[in-house]
N, C-alpha and C positions, 0 to 999 in steps of 0.2 A: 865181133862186130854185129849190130844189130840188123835183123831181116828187112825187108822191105816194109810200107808200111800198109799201113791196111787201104783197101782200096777204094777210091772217092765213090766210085758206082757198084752196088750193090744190090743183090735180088730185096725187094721188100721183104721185112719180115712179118711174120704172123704175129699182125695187129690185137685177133682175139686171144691170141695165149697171152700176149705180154699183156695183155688188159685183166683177165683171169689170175694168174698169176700175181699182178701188184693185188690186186683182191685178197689174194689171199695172204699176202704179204700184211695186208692190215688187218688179218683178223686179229690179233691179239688187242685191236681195241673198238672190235666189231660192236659192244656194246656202247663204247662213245659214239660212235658214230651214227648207231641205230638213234641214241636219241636227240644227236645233231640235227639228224632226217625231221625226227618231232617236230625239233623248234623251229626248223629251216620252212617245215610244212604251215605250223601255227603261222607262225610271222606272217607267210605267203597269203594263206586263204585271209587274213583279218585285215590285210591289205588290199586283198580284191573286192571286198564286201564293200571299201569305201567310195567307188564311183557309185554305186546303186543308192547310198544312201544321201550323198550332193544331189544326185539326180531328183531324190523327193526333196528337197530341202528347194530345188528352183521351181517344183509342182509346184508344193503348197505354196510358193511366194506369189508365183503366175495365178493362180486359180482364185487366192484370196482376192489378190489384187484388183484382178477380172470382175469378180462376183460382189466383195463390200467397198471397192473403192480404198482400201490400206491393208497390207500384208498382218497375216496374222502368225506374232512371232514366238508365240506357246511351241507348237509342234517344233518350229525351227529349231528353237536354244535344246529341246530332249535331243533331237538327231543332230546338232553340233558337240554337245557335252558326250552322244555315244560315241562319236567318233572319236574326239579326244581320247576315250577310253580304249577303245579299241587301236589305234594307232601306238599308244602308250604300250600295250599289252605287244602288240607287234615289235616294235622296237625292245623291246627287251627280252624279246625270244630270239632275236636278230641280234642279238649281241650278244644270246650264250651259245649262240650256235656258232658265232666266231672264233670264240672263245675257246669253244671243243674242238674246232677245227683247227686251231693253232698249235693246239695242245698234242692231237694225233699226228700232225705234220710234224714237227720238231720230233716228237719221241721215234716217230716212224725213222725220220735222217738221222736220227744218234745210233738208234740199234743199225740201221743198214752201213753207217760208218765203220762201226766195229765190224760187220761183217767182212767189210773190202779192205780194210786193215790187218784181221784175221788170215783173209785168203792171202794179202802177199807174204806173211809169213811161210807159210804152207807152200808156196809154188817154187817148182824147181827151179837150179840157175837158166837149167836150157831158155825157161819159157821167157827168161829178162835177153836174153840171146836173140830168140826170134821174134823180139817185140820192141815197137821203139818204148823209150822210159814215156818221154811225155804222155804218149796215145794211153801208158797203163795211169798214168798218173790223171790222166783225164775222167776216167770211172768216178774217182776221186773226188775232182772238184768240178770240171763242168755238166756233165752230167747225175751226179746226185744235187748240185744245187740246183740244176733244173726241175728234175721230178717235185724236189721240196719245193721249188718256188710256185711251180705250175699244178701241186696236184691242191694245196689249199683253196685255189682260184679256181680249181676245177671242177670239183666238189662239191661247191659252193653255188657256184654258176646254174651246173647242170641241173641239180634240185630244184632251186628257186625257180631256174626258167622252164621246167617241167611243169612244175604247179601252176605256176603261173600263166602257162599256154590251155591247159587243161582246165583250172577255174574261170577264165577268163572266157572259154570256148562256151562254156555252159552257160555262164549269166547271158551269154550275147546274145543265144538260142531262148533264154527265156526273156529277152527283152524283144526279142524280132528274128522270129527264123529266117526269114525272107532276106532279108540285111545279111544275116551270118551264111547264107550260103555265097555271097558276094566273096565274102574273106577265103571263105574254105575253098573257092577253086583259085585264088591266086597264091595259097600254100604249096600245093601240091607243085606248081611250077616256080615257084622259089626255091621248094627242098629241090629240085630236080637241078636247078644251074648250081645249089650251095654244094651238093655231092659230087658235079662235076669237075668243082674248081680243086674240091676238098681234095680227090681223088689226085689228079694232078700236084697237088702240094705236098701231098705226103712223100714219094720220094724227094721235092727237094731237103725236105728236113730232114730226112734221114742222111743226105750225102751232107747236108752243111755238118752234123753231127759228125760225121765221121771226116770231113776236112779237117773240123777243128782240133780233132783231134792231133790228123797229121801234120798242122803247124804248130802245135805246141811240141810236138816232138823236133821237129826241125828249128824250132826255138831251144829248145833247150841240149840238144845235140850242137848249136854254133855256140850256147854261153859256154858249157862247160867244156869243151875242145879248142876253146880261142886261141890258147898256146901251139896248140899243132895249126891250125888254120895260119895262124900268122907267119910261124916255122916254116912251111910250103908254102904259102903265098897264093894262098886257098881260099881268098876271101871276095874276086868274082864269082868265083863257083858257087858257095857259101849263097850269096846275095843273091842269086839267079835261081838256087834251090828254093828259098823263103820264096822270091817274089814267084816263082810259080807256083808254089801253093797257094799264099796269098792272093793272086789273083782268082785261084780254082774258087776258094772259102767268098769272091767276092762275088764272083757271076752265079754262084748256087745260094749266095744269101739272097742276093736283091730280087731272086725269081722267087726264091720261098716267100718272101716278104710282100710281093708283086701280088702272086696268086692269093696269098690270105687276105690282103687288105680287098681283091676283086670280091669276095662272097658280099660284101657291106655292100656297094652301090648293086649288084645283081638280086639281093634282096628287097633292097627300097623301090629298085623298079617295079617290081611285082604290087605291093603292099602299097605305096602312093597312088596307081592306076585303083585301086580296090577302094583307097582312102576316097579318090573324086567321086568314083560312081554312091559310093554309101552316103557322103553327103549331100547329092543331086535326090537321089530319091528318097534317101531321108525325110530330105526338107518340104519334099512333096508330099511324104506321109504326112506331117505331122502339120501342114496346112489344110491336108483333108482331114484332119483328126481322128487318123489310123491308132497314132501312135504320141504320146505324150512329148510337152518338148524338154521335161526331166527326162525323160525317157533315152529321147536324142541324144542329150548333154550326156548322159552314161553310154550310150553307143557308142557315139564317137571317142570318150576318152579310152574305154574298154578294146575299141580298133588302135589306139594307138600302145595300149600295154599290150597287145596280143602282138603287135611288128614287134615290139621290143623283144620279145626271147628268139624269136625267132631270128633275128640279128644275131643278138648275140649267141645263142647257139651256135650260128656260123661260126662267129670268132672263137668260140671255143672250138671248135671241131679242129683247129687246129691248130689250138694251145695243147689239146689232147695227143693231134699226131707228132709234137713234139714231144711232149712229155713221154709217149708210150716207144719212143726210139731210142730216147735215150736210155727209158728201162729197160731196154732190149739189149742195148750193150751192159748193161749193170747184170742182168740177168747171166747172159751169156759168159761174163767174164767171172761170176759164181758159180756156175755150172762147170769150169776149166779141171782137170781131173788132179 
């Protein structure tokens, strides 16, 4: 008869091994992915360069306009044609960076399928004894389709909205330090609510994980015992087992769920209040002729791609804490003697 099952609340586990660990799980296409990072990077900075360069495109439209009375459209069509170019060149470093990263996920989930395929051959009967079927069966399919589904996204994400925080910090300092310290003290207190929330969410994900696991086992302990349940007349019990897992899997989804989707509006508070003051005195620069109003037009759109990783970073923080729990049981369940 099979052991108890594993249990919904558990100590957290060590987040930086299991993150280390999948690392090194994917060296064997360290070299794809070094040059994923290339294209991930190219794409990113060729991408930022283009607010700065609209920016002149509304100068020289303003300043002609101002000065002879009609836009002088020479300088415009070169900085619309580089763009083109440059956009062109980005997009299709954005798409072989896909590509590789498709490429490494898929190979990554086929070798580690063998691997969990491998081990149940290998492991003793005791260990199908004290284990439910489902929960082992779980390794299997909900969590390795998670890590696959979640580490291409993740990948992905965290490069692009790295670069992208970091080129973006720069142009902004060279467009208006004064502006850009605006942004930079209302990061500091959005990382600080986005770690709080994050913190908080990480066990629920790791218990949803491991719920789910123990209703597939009690799913699949009532299919294949139907005869005996019906035999004994076992089939309130049965129904009262599911529906308290069931209910367990439902109060630890809707919090994990609850707290991840809180990092989004705990973010935009910060970065909106930041948005008003940048454009209040913005606007007052560039009536005193501080600061250009190409200048502006790339500030502000430069403030709005700088919230953007920043967001999203949140949401990933905790695509990651899912993904790195469920490597933790994949790990774990590799590691079994």
């Amino acid at each position: 008869m099979p052991g108890p099952h594993r249990g919904a609340i558990e100590k957290p586990k060590n987040s930086k091994q299991s993150f280390l660990r999948l690392l090194h799980a994917l060296k064997p296409w360290r070299k794809l992915v070094i040059f994923s990072v290339i294209c991930a990077i190219l794409s990113t900075v060729l991408t930022i360069i283009g607010p700065s360069l609209l920016g002149r495109v509304t100068t020289y439209a303003t300043t002609s306009l101002l000065e002879t009375g009609s836009i002088d459209w020479a300088p415009i069509l070169r900085i619309a044609l580089m763009l083109l170019f440059l956009y062109f060149i980005s997009a299709s470093a954005s798409y072989l960076e896909e590509f590789l990263l498709a490429r490494i996920v898929n190979d990554f989930s086929k070798k580690t399928r063998a691997k969990l395929l491998s081990k149940f051959s290998r492991l003793p009967i005791s260990y199908f004894d004290q284990h439910q079927v489902g929960d082992i069966l779980s390794y299997l399919t909900n969590d390795l389709s998670l890590v696959a589904n979640n580490l291409q996204e993740s990948l992905n994400q965290v490069i692009v909205n790295l670069i992208t925080l970091i080129g973006v910090l720069i142009m902004m300092i060279l467009i208006s330090p004064s502006l850009s310290l605006i942004v930079l003290i209302s990061v500091p207190l959005s990382l600080f609510a986005v770690a709080k929330i994050t913190k908080r969410a990480q066990k629920y994900f790791k218990r949803q994980q491991n719920t789910l696991g123990k209703l597939n086992s009690v799913i699949e302990e009532s299919y294949s015992g139907q005869l005996i349940i019906k035999t004994n007349s076992h089939e309130a019990e049965s129904l009262k087992d599911f529906s308290a897992v069931n209910d367990s899997l439902y109060n630890t989804s809707w919090r994990a769920e609850f707290l991840s989707r809180m990092a989004f509006p705990a973010t935009a508070l910060f970065t909106n209040l930041a948005y008003v003051l940048i454009c209040v005195i913005g606007g007052l620069d560039a009536l005193a002729g501080r600061i250009s109003i190409g200048n502006i037009q790339a500030f502000i759109e430069y403030v709005n791609d700088f919230n953007r990783p920043i967001t999203q970073i949140a949401q990933i923080g905790n695509i990651i804490q899912q993904t790195l729990a469920a490597a933790e049981r994949i790990f774990d369940f590799l590691d079994q003697p």
